[in-house]
N, C-alpha and C positions, 0 to 999 in steps of 0.2 A: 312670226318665226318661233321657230320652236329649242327648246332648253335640251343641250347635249345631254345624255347621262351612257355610262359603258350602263351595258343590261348583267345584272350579276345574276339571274334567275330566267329558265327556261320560258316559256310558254305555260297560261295557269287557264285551268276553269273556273269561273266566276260565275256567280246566278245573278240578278241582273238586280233584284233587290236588293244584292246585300251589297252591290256595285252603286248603287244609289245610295243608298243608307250610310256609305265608308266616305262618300262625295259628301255629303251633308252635316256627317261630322267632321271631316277636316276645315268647311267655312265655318259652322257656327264655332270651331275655335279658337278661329283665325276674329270673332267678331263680326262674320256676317249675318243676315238675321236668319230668323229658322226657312221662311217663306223667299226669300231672294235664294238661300242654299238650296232650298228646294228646287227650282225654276231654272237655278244653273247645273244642278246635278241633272234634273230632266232635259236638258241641252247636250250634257255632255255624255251621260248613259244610253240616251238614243242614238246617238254617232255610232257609240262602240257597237251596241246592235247592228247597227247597219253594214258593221266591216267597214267605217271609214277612220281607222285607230288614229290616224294623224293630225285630227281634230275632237276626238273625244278626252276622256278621262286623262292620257297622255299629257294633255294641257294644263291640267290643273295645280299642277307644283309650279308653274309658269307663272299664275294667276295668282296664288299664295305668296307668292313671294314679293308682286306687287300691292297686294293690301297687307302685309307687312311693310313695306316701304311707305307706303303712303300715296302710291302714284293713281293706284283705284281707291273708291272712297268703301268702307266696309258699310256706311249707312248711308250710300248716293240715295237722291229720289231724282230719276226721271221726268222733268217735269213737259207738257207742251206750253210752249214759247209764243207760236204766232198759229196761225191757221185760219182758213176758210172751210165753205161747203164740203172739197172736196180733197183739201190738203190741212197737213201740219208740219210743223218743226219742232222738235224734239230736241231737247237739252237731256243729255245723258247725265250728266254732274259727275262725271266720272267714277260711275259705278261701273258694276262688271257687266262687258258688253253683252253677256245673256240676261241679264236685269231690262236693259236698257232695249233690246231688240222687241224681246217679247212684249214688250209696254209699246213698243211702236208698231210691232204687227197687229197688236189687239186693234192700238189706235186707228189702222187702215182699215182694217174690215168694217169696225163701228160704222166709220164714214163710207165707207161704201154699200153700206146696208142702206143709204139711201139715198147717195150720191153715183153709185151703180159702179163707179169708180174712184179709188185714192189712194194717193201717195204723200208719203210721211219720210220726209227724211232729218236724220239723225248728227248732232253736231254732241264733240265733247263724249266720246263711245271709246272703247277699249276693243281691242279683238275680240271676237262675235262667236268665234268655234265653226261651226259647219252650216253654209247659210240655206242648207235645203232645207234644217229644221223651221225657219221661218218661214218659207213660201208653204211647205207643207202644212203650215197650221192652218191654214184657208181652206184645205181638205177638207176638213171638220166643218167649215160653217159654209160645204157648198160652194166654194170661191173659187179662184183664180190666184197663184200668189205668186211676187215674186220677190225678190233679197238681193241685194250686193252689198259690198261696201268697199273701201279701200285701204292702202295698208302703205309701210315702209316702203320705197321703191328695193326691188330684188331681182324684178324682171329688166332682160335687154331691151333693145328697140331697133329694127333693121338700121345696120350704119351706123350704129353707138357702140361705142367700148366697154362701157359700164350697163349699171341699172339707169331707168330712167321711171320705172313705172311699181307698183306695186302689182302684187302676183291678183289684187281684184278680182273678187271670186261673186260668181253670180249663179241665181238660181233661180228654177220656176216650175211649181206645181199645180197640178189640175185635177180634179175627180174623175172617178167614172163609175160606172152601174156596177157587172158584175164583175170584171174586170180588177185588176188592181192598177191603182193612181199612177199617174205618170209624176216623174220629178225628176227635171235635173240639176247637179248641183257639179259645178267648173270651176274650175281657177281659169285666168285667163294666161297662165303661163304652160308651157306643155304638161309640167306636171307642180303640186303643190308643194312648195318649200319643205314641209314638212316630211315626205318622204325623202326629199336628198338629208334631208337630220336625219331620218332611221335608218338610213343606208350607210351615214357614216356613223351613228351609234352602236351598229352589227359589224362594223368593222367589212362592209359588203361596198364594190364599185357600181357606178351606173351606167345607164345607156348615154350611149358617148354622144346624145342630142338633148339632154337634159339641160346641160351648164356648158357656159361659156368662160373662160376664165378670162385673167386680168387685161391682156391681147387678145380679147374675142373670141378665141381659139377654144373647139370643140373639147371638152376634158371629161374624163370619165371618174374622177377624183372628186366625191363629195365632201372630202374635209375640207375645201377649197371658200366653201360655199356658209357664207354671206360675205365673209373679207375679203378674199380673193376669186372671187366669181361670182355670176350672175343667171339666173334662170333666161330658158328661152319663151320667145314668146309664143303662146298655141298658135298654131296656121303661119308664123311669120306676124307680114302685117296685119291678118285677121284678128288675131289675141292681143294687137298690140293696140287698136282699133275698140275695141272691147273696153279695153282697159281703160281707155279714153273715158269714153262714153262712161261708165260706174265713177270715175272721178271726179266727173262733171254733175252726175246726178247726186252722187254719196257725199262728196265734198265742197266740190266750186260754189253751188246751190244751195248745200246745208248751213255753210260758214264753217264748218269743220275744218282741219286743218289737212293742207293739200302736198302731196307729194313727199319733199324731204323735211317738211314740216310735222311728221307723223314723226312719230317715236316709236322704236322696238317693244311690242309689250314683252317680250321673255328674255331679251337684252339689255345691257345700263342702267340709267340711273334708275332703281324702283319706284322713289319715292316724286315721278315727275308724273301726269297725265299723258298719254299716251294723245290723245284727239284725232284719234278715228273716226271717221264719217262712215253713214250706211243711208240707207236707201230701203224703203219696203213698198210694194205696190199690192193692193186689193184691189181684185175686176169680178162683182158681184154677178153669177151667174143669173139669177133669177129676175137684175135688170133687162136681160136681152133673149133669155127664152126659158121655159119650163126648166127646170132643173133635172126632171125625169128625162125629159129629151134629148137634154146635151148629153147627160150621161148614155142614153143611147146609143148617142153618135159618137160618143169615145171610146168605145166599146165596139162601135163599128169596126172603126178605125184602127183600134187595137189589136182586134182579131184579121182586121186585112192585111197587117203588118205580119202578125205571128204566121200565115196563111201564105207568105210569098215563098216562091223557090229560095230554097236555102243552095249554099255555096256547097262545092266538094269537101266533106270532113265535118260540115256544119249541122251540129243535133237542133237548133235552135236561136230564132231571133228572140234579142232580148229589146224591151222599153227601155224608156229612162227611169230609174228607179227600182224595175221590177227586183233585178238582184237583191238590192239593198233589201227592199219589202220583203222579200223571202228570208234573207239573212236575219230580220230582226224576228219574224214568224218565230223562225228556231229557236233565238237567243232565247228568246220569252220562254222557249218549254224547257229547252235543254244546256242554258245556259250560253256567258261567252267565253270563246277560246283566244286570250288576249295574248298578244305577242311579248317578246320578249323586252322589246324597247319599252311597252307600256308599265307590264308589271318590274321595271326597274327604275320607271320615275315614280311608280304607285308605291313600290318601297322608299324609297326615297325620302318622298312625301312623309308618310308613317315616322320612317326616321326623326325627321323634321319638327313634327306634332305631338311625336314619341305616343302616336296613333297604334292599335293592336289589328296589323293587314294578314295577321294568321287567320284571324275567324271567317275574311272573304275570300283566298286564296284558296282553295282547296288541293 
């Protein structure tokens, strides 16, 4: 869940290093190392690229505020716990759950370089940010990738009053030739907690299928939301179903803590561990056919897609991912265009650290 703030400043352009580099220095101030700062700022910097503001940089006053408290550790080591051939388990030590992911996704691929396939799941992890940054890393080495994890229950459940489920956001990325990669990255609730927080930090209502309030009932009132309301689930029982299933692998499995055993990372006590469970899986291409190949056949694939009748009014089918991959294309030349909720926790922040956010604003 994400930290309220009114936004006292418009919309900024930010160039993407120096969006990095302002990440970097608010942990090592906060006492985290130079290279964890680093590894979480490149988590949280490629979201915003991406246009997915409600899991990037946005988060980071969130995240600050619990290694101030003491609830993440400023010097966790991730370490692996148990494992075989083609799995491990991972102790987070309650570091920052971008620390603690990307030590687990590295850890899947390793094994799958010659287990052809592995899954690593994660116990003692903090909120994660956006979990297609993890599936995507597989990109890079050729693979198959995929991410979940689990969180605070927030989401309904068909027949329930309340939450019963965390919003459980899952992801999965795959290469291809000339093509741009496929990725995608869901919550398993209609839409991510985090947009009904920007909706009510803009002082803006929602689609009246977002949130259920205290009686169930459809509401289009995001102030409502997390105390007196609850997200719906994607599809109904399909998202709800979902959400199952990421609980079971991220949590039940991991030994992480399950359902209202989780704790708020941007809510309560700071100074507690959170114990978020995740989940990463690596499916080594080059175990089951040339890698030149598949890429072929994704690209096949891609272009038969972009190739079908499109609708009345429709310029264009999009993949999963393609957007974001073009959105970040841009950021990289010509900067990012951050919204107003963002650059008003990014002040904030500064505030806070009594950090200088004139030199990256422009």
């Amino acid at each position: 869940m994400q930290q309220i703030v009114c936004p006292l400043a418009l919309h900024m352009k930010v160039a993407v290093p120096d969006l990095h580099s302002f990440c970097v220095e608010a942990l090592t101030k906060v006492g985290v190392s130079s290279d964890d700062s680093r590894k979480t700022a490149d988590v949280l910097v490629t979201t915003d690229t991406w246009g997915t503001f409600t899991h990037g940089t946005k988060a980071l006053r969130g995240y600050v505020r619990r290694l101030q408290g003491g609830g993440v550790k400023r010097g966790g080591k991730p370490m692996v716990v148990a494992e075989g051939p083609a799995w491990s388990i991972v102790d987070g030590d309650s570091s920052l759950g971008m620390v603690t992911s990307v030590f687990a996704m590295r850890t899947a691929m390793a094994k799958a370089k010659t287990a052809g396939i592995a899954y690593v799941g994660v116990r003692n992890n903090c909120h994660y940010g956006a979990a297609g940054y993890y599936a995507s890393m597989a990109i890079t080495e050729s693979m198959i990738g995929f991410s979940m994890a689990n969180d605070i229950p927030t989401v309904n459940a068909p027949g329930a009053e309340g939450p019963v489920m965390g919003s459980n956001p899952f992801a999965f990325a795959a290469p291809a030739g000339k093509e741009k990669p496929i990725m995608l990255d869901m919550a398993t609730s209609t839409v991510a907690g985090g947009k009904v927080f920007a909706a009510a930090a803009l002082g803006k209502t929602i689609p009246g299928h977002w949130l259920l309030d205290a009686q169930a009932r459809a509401t289009m009132d995001p102030t409502l939301f997390p105390n007196a309301a609850s997200l719906t689930p994607l599809g109904g029982y399909k998202g709800y179903g979902l959400a199952c299933m990421i609980e079971t692998l991220a949590a039940v499995l991991t030994g992480a803590s399950i359902s209202w055993q989780v704790l708020s990372w941007s809510f309560g006590d700071a100074s507690k561990a959170t114990g978020h469970g995740a989940a990463f899986v690596a499916l080594n291409i080059e175990s089951f056919m040339p890698v030149a190949q598949f890429k072929k056949r994704m690209d096949h694939l891609i272009r038969e897609i972009h190739s079908a009748p499109k609708a009345a009014g429709s310029e264009r089918i999009y993949l999963p991912g393609e957007i974001e991959f073009e959105r970040r294309e841009k950021a990289l030349t010509e900067g990012i265009d951050l919204p107003e909720d963002v650059v008003a926790n990014l002040r904030g922040l500064a505030h806070d650290l009594d950090l200088d956010l004139g030199r990256v604003l422009k």
